[in-house]
Rosetta silent file (secondary structure, phi, psi, omega in degrees, C-alpha in Angstrom):
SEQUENCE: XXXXXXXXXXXXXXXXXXXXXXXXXXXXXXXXXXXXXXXXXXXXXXXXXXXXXXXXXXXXXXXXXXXXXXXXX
SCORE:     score description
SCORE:     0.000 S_00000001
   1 L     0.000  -31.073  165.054    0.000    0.000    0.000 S_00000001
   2 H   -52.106  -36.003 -167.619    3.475    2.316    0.636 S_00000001
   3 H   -62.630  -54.194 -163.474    4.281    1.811   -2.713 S_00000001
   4 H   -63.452  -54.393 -149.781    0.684    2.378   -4.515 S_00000001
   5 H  -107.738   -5.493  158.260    0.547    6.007   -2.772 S_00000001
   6 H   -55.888  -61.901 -170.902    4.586    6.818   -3.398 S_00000001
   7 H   -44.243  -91.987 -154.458    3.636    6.152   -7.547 S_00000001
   8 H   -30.061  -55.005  177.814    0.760    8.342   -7.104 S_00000001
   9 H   -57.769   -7.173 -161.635    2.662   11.319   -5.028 S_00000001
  10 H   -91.503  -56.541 -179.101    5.564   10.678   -7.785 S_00000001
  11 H   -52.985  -46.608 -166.627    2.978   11.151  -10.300 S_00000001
  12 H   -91.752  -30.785  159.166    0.877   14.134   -9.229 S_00000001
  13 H   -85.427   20.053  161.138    4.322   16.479   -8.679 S_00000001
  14 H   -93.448  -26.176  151.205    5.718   15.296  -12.210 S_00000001
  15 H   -34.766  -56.114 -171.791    2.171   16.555  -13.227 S_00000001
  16 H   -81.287  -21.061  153.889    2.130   19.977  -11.248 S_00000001
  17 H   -61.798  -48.177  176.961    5.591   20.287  -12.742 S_00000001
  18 H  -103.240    0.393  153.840    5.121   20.167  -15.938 S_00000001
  19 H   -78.604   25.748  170.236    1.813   21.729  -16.256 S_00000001
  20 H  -104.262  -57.627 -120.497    3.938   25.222  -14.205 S_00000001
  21 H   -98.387  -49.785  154.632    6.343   24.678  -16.829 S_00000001
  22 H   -41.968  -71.428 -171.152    3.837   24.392  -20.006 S_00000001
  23 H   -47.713  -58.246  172.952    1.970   27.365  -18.426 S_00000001
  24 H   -81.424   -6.436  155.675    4.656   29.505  -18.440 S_00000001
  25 H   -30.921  -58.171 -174.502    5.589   28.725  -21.514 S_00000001
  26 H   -85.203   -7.975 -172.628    2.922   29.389  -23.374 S_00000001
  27 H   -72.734  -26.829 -168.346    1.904   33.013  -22.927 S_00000001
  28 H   -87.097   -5.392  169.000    5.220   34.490  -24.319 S_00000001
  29 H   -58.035  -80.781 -157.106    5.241   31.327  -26.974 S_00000001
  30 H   -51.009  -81.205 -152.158    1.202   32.591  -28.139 S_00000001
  31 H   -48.389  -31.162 -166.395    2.445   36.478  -27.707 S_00000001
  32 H   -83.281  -56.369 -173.738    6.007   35.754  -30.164 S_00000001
  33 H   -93.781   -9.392 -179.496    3.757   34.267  -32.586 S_00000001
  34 H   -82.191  -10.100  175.070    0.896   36.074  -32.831 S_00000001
  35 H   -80.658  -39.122 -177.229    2.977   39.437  -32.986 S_00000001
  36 H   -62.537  -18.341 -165.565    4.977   37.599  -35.801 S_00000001
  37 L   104.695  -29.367 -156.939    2.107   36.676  -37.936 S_00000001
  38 L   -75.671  -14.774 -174.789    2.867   32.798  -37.364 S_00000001
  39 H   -91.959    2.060  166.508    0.192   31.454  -35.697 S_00000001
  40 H   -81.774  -19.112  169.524   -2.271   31.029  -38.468 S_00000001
  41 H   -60.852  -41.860 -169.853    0.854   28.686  -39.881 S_00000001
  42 H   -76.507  -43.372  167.587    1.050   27.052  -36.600 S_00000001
  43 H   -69.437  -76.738 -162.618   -3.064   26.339  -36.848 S_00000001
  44 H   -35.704  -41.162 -174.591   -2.786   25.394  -40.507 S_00000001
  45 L  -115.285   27.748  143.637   -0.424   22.693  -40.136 S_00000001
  46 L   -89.773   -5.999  179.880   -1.870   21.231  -36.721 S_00000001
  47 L   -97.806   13.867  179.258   -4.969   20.860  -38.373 S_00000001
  48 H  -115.324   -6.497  170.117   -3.434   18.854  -41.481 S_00000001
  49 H  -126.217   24.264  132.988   -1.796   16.425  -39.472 S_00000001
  50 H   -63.127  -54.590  162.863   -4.768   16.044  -37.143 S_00000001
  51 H   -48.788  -51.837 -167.957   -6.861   15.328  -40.676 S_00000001
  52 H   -80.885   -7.956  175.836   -3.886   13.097  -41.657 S_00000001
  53 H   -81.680  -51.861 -167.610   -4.390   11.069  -38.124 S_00000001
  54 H   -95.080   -0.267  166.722   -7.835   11.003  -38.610 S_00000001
  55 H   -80.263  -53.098  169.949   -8.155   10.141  -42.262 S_00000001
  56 H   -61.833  -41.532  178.495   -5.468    7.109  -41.614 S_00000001
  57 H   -73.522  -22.009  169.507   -7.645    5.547  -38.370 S_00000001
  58 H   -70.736  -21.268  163.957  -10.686    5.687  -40.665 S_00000001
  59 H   -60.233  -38.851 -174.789   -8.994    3.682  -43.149 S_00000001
  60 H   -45.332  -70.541 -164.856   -7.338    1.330  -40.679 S_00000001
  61 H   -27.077  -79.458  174.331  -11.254    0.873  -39.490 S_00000001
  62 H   -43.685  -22.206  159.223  -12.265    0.359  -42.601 S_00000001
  63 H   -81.236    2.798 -169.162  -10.034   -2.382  -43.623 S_00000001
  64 H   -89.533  -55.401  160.527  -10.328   -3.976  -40.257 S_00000001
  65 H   -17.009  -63.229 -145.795  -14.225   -4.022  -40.712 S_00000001
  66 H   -84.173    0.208 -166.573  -13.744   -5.590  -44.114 S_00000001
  67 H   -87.360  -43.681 -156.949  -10.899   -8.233  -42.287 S_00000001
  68 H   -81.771  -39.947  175.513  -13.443   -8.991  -39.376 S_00000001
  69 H   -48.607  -66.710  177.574  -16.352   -9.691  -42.548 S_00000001
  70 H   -60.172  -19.511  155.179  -14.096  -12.216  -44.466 S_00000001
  71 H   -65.691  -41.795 -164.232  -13.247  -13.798  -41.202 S_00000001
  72 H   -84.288  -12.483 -178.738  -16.789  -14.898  -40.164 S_00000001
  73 L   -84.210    0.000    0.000  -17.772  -16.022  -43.984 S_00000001
């Protein structure tokens, strides 16, 4: 039971670390690019390789789909 609530306390300050450390990060990160112009770049090409994530698991699906059909015939 010593162990079980060590992980957890191990766990919840490498959390509250690196969410301080993220946090402060990002305002002068947002502020750098949005003075620069950059962050509509920075949106454009997380949303094409979200859409490329999410185009490839629909395919997977679909071929799994057609995998799990030719198994049961």
């Amino acid at each position: 039971m010593y162990k079980m609530s060590k992980k957890y306390a191990i766990l919840t300050l490498l959390f509250v670390s690196v969410s301080k450390m993220l946090n402060a990060q990002t305002v002068d990160v947002t502020n750098k690019l949005t003075q620069d112009g950059k962050i509509n770049t920075v949106i454009v090409v997380a949303s094409i390789i979200l859409l490329g994530i999410f185009l490839f698991l629909f395919f997977i699906e679909r071929r799994v789909k057609k995998l799990e059909q030719e198994a049961k015939d």
